[in-house]
C-alpha positions in Angstrom: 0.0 0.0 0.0 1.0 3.7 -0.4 2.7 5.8 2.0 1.2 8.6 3.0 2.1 11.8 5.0 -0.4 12.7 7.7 -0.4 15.4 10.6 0.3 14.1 14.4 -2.2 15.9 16.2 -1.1 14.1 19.6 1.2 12.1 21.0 0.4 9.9 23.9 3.7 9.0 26.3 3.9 5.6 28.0 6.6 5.7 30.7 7.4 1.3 31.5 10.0 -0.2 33.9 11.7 -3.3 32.8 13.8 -5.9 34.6 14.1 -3.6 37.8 15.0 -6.2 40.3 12.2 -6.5 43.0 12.7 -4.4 46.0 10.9 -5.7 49.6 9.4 -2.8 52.2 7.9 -3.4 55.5 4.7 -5.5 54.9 5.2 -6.8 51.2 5.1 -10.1 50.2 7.7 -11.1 47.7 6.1 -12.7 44.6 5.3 -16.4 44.1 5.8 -18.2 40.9 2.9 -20.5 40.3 2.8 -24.2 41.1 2.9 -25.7 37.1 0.4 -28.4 37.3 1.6 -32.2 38.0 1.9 -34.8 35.3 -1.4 -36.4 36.6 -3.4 -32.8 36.1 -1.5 -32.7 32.5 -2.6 -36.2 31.7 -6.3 -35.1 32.0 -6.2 -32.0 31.0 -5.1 -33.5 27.5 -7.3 -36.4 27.5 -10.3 -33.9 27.9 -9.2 -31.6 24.8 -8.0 -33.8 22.6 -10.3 -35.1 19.8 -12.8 -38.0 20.1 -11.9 -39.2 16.5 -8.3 -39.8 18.1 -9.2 -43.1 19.6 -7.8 -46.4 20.9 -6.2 -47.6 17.0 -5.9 -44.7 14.7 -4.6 -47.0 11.6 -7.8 -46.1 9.7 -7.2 -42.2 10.6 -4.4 -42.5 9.2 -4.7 -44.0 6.1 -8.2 -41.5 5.3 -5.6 -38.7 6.2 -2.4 -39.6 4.0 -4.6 -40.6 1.0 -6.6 -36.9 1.0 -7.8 -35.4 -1.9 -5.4 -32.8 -3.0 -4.9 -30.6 -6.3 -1.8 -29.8 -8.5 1.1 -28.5 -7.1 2.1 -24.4 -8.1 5.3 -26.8 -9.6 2.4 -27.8 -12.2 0.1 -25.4 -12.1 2.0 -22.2 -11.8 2.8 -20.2 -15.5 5.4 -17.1 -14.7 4.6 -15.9 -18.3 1.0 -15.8 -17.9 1.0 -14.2 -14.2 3.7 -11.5 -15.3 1.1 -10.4 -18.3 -1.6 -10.4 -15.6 0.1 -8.5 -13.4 2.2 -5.9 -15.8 0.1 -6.5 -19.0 2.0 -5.4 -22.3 4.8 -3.8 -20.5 8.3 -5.8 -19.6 8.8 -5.6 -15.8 12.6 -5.6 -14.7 13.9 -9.2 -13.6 16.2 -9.4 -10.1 19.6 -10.1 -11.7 19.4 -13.7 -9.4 16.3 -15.0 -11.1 18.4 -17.8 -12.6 20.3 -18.7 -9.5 18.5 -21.9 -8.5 21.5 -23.2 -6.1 23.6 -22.1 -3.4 27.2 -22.1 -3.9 26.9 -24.9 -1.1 24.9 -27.1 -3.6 21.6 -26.9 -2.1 18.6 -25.2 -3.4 18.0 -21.5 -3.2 15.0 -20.9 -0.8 14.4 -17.2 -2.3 12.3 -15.3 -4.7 12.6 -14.1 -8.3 10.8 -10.6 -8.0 9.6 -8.7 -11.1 9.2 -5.2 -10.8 7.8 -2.2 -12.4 8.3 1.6 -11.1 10.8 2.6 -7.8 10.2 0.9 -4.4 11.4 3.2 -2.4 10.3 6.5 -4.7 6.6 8.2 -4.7 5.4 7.0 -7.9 3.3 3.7 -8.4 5.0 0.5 -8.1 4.1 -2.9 -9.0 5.9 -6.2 -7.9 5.1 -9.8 -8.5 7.9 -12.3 -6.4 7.3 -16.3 -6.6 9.8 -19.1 -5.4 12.5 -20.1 -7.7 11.3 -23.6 -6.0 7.8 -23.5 -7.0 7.6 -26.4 -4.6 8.3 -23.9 -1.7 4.7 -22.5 -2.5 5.2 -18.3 -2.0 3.5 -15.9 -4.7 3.4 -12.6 -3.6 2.1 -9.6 -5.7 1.6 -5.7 -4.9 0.7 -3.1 -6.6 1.2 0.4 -4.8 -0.5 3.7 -6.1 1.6 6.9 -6.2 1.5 8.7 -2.9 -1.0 11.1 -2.6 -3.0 12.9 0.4 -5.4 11.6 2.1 -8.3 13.5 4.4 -10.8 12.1 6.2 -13.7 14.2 4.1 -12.4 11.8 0.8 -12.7 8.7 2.1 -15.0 6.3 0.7 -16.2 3.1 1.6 -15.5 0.3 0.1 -18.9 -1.1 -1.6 -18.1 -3.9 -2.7 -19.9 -7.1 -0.5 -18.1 -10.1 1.0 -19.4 -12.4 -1.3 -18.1 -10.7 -4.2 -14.7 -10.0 -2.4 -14.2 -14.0 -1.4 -15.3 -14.9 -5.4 -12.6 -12.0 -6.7 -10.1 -13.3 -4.7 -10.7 -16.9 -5.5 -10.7 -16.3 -9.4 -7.7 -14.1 -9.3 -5.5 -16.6 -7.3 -7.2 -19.6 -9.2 -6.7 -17.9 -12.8 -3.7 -16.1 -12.6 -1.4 -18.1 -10.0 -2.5 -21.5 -10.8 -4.2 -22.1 -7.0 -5.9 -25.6 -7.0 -9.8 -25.4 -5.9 -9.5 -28.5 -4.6 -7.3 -27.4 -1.7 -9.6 -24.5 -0.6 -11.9 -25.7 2.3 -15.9 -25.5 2.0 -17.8 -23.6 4.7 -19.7 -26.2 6.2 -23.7 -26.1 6.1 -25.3 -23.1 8.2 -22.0 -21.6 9.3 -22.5 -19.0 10.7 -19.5 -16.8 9.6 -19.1 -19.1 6.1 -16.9 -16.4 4.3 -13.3 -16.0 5.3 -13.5 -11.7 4.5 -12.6 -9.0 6.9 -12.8 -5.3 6.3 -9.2 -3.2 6.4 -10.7 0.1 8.2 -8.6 3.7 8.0 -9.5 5.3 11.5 -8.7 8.7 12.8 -9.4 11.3 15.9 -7.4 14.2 17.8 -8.1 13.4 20.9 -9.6 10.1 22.4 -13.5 9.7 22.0 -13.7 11.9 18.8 -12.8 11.4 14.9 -14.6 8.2 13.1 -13.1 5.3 10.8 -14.4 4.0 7.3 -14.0 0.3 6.0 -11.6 1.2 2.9 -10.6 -2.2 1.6 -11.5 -5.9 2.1 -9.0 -8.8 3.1 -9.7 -12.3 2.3 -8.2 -15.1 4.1 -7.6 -18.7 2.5 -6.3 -21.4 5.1 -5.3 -24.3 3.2 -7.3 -27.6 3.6 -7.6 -31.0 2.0 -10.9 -32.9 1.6 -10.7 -36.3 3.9 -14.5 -37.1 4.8 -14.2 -38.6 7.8 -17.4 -39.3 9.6 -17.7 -39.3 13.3 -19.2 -41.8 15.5 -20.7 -42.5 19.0 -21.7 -38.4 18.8 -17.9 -37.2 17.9 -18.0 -34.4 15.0 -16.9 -35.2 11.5 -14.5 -33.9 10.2 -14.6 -33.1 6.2 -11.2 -31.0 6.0 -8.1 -30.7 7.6 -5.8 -27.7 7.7 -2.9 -27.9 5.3 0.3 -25.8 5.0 -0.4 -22.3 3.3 -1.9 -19.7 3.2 -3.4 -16.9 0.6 -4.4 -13.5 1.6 -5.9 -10.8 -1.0 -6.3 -7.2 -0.6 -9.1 -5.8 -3.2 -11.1 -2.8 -3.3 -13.7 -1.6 -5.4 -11.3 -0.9 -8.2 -9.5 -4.7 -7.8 -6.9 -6.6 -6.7 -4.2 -4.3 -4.4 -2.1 -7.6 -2.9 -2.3 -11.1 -3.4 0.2 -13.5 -1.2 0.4 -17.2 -1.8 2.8 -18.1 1.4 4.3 -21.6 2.1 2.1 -23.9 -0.3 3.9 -26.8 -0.2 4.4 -29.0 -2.6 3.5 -32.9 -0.8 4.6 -35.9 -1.6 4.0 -39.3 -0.3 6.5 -40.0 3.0 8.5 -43.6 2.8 8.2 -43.3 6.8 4.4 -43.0 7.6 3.1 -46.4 7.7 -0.8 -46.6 9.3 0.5 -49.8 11.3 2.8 -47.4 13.1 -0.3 -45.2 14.3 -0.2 -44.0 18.2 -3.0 -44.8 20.3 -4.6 -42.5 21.5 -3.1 -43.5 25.5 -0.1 -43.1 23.9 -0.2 -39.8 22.5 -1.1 -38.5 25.5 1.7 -39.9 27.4 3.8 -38.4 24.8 2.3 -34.4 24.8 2.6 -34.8 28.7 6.6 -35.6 28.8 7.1 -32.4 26.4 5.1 -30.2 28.4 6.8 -31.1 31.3 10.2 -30.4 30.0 9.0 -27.1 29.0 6.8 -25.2 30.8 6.6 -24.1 34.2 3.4 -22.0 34.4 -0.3 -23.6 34.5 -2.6 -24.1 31.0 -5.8 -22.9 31.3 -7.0 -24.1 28.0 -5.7 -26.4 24.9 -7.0 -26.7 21.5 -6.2 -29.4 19.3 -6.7 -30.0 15.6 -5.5 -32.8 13.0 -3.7 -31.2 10.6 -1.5 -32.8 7.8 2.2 -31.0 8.1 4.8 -31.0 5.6 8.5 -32.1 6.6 10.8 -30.5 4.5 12.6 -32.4 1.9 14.7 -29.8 -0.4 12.1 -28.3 -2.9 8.9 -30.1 -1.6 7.6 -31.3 2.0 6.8 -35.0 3.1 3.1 -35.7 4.2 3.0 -36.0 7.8 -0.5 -36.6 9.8 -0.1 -34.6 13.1 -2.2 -32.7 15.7 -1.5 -29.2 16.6 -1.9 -28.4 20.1 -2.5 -24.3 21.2 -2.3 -23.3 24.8 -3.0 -20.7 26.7 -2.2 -20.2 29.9 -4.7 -17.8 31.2 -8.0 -17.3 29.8 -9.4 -15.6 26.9 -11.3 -13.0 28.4 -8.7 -12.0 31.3 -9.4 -8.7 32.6 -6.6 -5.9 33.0 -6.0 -7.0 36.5 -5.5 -10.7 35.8 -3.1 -9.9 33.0 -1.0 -7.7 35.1 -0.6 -10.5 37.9 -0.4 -13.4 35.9 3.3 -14.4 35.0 3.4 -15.5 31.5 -0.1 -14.4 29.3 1.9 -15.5 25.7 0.4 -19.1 24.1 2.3 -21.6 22.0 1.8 -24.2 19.7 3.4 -27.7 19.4 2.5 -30.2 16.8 2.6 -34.1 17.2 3.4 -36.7 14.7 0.3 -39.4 14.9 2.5 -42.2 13.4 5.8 -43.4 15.1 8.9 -42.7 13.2 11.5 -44.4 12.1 14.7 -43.5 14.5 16.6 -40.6 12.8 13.7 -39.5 10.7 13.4 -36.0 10.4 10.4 -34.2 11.9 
């Protein structure tokens, strides 16, 4: 997006002491780290989040989840001739002088971009760039087109009009048509959802002073999580479960007069892996016991929630990513809706996410 110069009309100062040591005075208390909870609290804290569909034998869950449906790679499906005409039309954009370097002098494959470019990046005139892997494998597309800079005053602003239906189909066709992104690997809102389109509105707000000024929904931002197609049906009241999250992710910027960003990041290209075998599935006893011995090695402060989801991962293998069934734990340690209070007392508010492999591995095999 532009640049643009605006007028401060206030500054707000935040004064914040960090790492002063703690200093005692007649009647305090120094503070107490929290007890972290026992293996036997861990234990069935996990057993209660983690999925019914995770059961006893998980063979069959693993075989449903290594044999999804998935689309054409961006190896395949991705034409740099065609996307640079989309993006720059009739006129040649100027090529990064290490388009053709593929390699590193070490041998192994270059992880970066070749970027395409039309106007000055760092100058005040429009711009446009359009970067994709050297790797297609590696699954990044990113495109930008930038206006010249321009002023710009609350009394000009104008809402975007266009509706999140026709933002999500824009979006879709543009990535689809132009960058070669399968269909197949963009999840379906499932029946009666009640937010089914993934659409958010990118809002320019201002004020002098706090309680005055206004805002005004300028663009709209689309979100694409990655999914594959497995159909697995739940029993004995357990959910199904239809699609799983993949790795990638597109995002698109578009307003009323188009497309203003597009990103393709981390679209792996998968392949089958020699070392998942559905024999080697964990139970579900033993997935727990698993989660519990890395929590304890790592944390030190009580959960107060955890989310888990099967996902299928990617483990790196040069240009592409082996298929790897997993589930991807995310903890917090205090709860969503903590107050101001309970955030300033609590010792640690930051989450984290691990992911576990649902098949035992080979020794040596990299996760």
């Amino acid at each position: 997006m532009a640049s643009h110069r605006s007028k401060r009309w206030g500054a707000l100062v935040t004064t914040a002491c960090l790492g002063l040591p703690w200093v005692a005075s007649a009647g305090d208390v120094p503070p107490t780290d929290p007890r972290p909870p026992s293996r036997a609290e861990l234990v069935k804290q996990i057993g209660d989040w983690l999925p019914g569909l995770i059961g006893s034998s998980n063979s069959e869950l693993v075989d449903k989840l290594i044999n999804a449906k998935m689309g054409s790679p961006l190896s395949r499906s991705f034409d740099a001739a065609k996307a640079v005409k989309a993006v720059f039309g009739r006129t040649t954009p100027t090529y990064a002088p290490d388009c053709k370097q593929l390699f590193t002098p070490t041998g192994d494959i270059d992880p970066g971009e070749c970027m395409a470019t039309r106007g000055q990046r760092g100058g005040t005139g429009a711009f446009t760039r359009l970067s994709f892997s050297k790797h297609l494998g590696l699954g990044s597309i990113k495109y930008l087109k930038r206006p010249a800079d321009g002023s710009v005053l609350p009394s000009n602003l104008k809402p975007v009009k266009l509706s999140d239906a026709d933002a999500y189909a824009q979006a879709l066709t543009f990535l689809q048509t132009n960058f070669g992104l399968p269909p197949e690997e963009i999840p379906q809102p499932p029946a009666g959802a009640k937010n089914p389109l993934p659409v958010k509105n990118l809002v320019l707000a201002w004020g002098d002073k706090p309680g005055t000024g206004g805002s005004v929904p300028v663009r709209k931002l689309v979100l694409v999580q990655r999914g594959f197609f497995v159909d697995i049906k739940g029993s004995g009241g357990q959910q199904d479960l239809p699609w799983v999250q993949g790795p990638g992710q597109a995002r698109v910027l578009l307003d009323d007069t188009g497309i203003q960003q597009a990103v393709i990041r981390n679209w792996q290209e998968l392949r089958a892996n020699p070392a998942v075998d559905p024999k080697n599935a964990k139970s579900r006893s033993e997935l727990i016991e698993e989660i519990a011995d890395d929590l304890l090695g790592e944390n030190v402060v009580p959960i107060e929630t955890m989310r888990f989801t099967i996902v299928l991962s990617g483990t790196p293998a040069g240009s592409f990513g082996l298929l790897l069934p997993a589930v991807r734990m995310t903890a917090a340690p205090v709860p969503n809706d903590l107050g101001e209070a309970g955030q300033a007392s609590a010792v640690s508010t930051a989450g984290f996410v691990r992911e576990y492999a649902l098949v035992r591995l080979p020794e040596g095999t990299r996760q």
